[in-house]
Structures are given as C-alpha cells and as structure tokens.
N, C-alpha and C positions, 0 to 999 in steps of 0.2 A: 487394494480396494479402490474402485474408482463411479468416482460422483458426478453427479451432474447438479453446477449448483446456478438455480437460475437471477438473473440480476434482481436481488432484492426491490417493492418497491424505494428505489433512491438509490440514486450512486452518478457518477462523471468526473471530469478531469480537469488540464489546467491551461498552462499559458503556451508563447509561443518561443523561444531560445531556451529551451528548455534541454537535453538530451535525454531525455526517458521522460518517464511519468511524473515524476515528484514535484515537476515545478521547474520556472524558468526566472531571469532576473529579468524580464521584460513581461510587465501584465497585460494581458487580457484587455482591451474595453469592454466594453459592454456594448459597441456597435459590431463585436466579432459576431458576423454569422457566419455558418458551413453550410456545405450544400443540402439539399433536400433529396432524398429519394422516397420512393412508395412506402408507405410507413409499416413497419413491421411493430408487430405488439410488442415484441422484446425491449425495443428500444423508446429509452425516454422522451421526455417532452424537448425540442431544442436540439436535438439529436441528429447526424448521418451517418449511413454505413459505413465503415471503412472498411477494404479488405485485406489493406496492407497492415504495418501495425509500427503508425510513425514514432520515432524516438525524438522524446521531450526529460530535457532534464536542465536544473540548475546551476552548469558549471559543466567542466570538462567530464571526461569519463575516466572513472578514476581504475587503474591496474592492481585486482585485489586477487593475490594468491589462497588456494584456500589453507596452503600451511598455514598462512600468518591472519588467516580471516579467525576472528574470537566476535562473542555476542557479548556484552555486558551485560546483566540484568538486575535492576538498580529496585531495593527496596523502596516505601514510605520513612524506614527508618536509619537507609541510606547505606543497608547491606547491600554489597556487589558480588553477583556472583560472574564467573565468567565462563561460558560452555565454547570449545574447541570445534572446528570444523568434524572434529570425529566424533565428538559427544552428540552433534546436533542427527550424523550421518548413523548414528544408533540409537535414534528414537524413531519409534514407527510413521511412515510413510504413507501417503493415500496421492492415488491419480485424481483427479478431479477437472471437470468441464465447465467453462464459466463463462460469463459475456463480463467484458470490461465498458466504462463509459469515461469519457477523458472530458475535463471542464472547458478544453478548446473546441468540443462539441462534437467530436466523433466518439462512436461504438463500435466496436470489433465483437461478433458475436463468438460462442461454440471454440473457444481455447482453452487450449488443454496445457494443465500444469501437471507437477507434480510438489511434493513438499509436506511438510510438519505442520499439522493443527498447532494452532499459538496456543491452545490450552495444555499442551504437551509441551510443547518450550520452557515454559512457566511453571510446568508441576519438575521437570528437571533442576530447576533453578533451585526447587527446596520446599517443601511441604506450607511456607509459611510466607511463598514472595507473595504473594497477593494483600496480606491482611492491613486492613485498613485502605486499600486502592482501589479510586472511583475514574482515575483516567490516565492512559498512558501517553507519555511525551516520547515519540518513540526518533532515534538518533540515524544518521547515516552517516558512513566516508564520507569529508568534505565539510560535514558541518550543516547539514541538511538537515532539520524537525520536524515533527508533525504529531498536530496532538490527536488523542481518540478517548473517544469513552471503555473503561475497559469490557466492560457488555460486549462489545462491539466485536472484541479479538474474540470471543469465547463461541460453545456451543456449534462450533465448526463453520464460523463464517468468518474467518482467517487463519492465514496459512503463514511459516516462510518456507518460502518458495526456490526450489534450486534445478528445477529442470523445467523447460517448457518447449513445448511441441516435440518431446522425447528425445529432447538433449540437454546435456545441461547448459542452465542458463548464462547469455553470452552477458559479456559487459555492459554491453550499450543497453542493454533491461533489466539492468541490475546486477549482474553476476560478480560471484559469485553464489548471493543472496540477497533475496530483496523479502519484504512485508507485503502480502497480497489481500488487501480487505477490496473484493468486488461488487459489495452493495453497497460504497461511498466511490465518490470520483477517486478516479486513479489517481492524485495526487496525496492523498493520504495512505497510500502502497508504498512505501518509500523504498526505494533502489538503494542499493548497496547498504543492507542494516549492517547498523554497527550496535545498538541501542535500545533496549527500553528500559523507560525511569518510570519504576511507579508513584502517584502521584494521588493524595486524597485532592488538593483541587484542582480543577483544568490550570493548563497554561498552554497561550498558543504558539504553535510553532511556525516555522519561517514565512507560508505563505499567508499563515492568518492573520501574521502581525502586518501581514500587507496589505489587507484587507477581504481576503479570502473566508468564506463562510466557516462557523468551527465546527458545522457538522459536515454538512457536503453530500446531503443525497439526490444525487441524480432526478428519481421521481417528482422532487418538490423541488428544481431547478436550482437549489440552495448553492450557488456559486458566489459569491457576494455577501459579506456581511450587512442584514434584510432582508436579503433575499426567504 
C-alpha cells in the first residue's frame, strides 16, 4: 500500500549537534535563521528547502543489530510487553510519501518511507495497551525521550519506520528503527526507538525539558515553550 501523506497543518524540527532528527545537546537560539527560497505552499512558516537530508542527533550514532533491536511497550499500569525485530517485520507494512520539517528550519519535501502504522504496533502489544493512555513518552538507544499525545500516533499519522528511500534505514537516520510522526517537527520522530511508555499525564521528554515546545507544530511555529 502506498500513501501520500501531506505535511499536516504543523510540524519542524530541531537543534544544531545533533546526529539525526531527535535533537542535539547544543540549542537552537532563537536568532537561528535558514535560508529563504521561493516559498512553496508545502512548506511552513520560518521554513527552507532542503534537498539534502542533514543528520541531526543527540549524541553519537548508536550500532543497533536488528537481532538484538526489541521495542518495549510499556502500559499505564506498567505491563511490558516486548515485540522482536521479527514480530514487528510480521505486521502489515505500507509505503508512504511525506514532507518532513526540522525545528533548525529546514524542509525536505516528497520522501518516501516505508514502515508499521503505530496503531498496529500497539494493537500487537495486546488488546488492552492503550487503556487509560492520554500521552506517549516515547524511549530511544542512548537515552533519548520525547513526549506525544497518543491521538497523535494513531489514525495513520505515524509510523516506525524501517526503510527509507527503498532501502533499509541506515543508522545515522535512525536505523534500524526510528518513530516517524511527520505533522510535528522532526524532533518528536525519535531515531533509534527503543520505547514507548504509556502515560495517563504528559511528561516531557529530553528536549522539552530544555525548553523545547510540548507539541511542536510546524504550521503554528510551536518551537519554544510560548511559542
């Protein structure tokens, strides 16, 4: 099956030492600008094209076998279940097309993944992981968080994600799997999942505690807590 899912309004990304998307130990100011080009409708406010597709991440790039890659998936009542790189590789797949937006101010339109709707993830986990869960804290390699609303995962507007551009996904973008929510900045995509806790209240994860918005939509510039 393959989709074309366009950049919801709202979504972008994040800082600069970063190695992939998820975020970097050096923040952002708020004097960051990128460059302008001819403005396309696709892309949001604050926004440039990118064609490349620069890696930003929090820390080194971590070597993850998919023998030993496992997802934990963590109840409200703090049942774990844990799905195998082959449990995940036996639940139904969909190709899909998407624009991404990065909070350091670039957009890469028209990219192509592949990967497991998160609402399939989650119904493998056990007929009852959801019950009582209003937001996910979701875990990476390394030690990496990031909270979401669970809405957010559902209804086919995230994925994890294990092929992109019709290979599979290399390390320095997550690989062996990353979280791909495309209508939030790419720093709530978190590379290398290790992780989701479900959660009746928010808590924020690594870059929110830094001051990073706790929703993060691109359209409504939400980069910044106030923002």
């Amino acid at each position: 099956m393959t989709r074309r899912r366009r950049g919801l309004p709202g979504s972008q990304c994040l800082s600069r030492h970063v190695t992939g998307d998820n975020g970097g130990v050096d923040i952002v100011t708020r004097g960051f600008v990128g460059r302008r080009t001819d403005r396309d409708p696709r892309i949001p406010p604050g926004q440039y094209l990118e064609r490349g597709f620069p890696v930003l991440s929090a820390g080194p790039t971590p070597a993850v076998r998919v023998e030993d890659w496992r997802l934990e998936v963590t109840t409200v009542g703090g049942a774990v279940t844990s799905l195998s790189w082959d449990a995940l590789a036996a639940l139904p797949h969909e190709t899909f097309t998407t624009d991404l937006h990065c909070v350091t101010k670039w957009s890469k339109l028209d990219t192509t993944w592949r990967g497991v709707p998160l609402e399939d993830v989650l119904a493998a986990a056990g007929p009852d992981t959801t019950a009582g869960a209003a937001f996910v804290l979701v875990h990476a390699v390394g030690g990496y968080t990031t909270n979401l609303p669970l809405e957010d995962l559902l209804g086919g507007r995230a994925w994890v994600a294990t092929e992109y551009d019709g290979a599979p996904l290399a390390p320095e973008h997550g690989g062996p799997a990353r979280l791909l929510v495309p209508h939030l900045y790419l720093w709530k995509s978190a590379k290398w999942l290790s992780g989701l806790q479900l959660l009746a209240r928010d808590t924020p994860g690594f870059w929110e505690q830094l001051g990073y918005h706790a929703y993060g939509d691109p359209w409504r510039e939400q980069r910044y807590v106030g923002d």
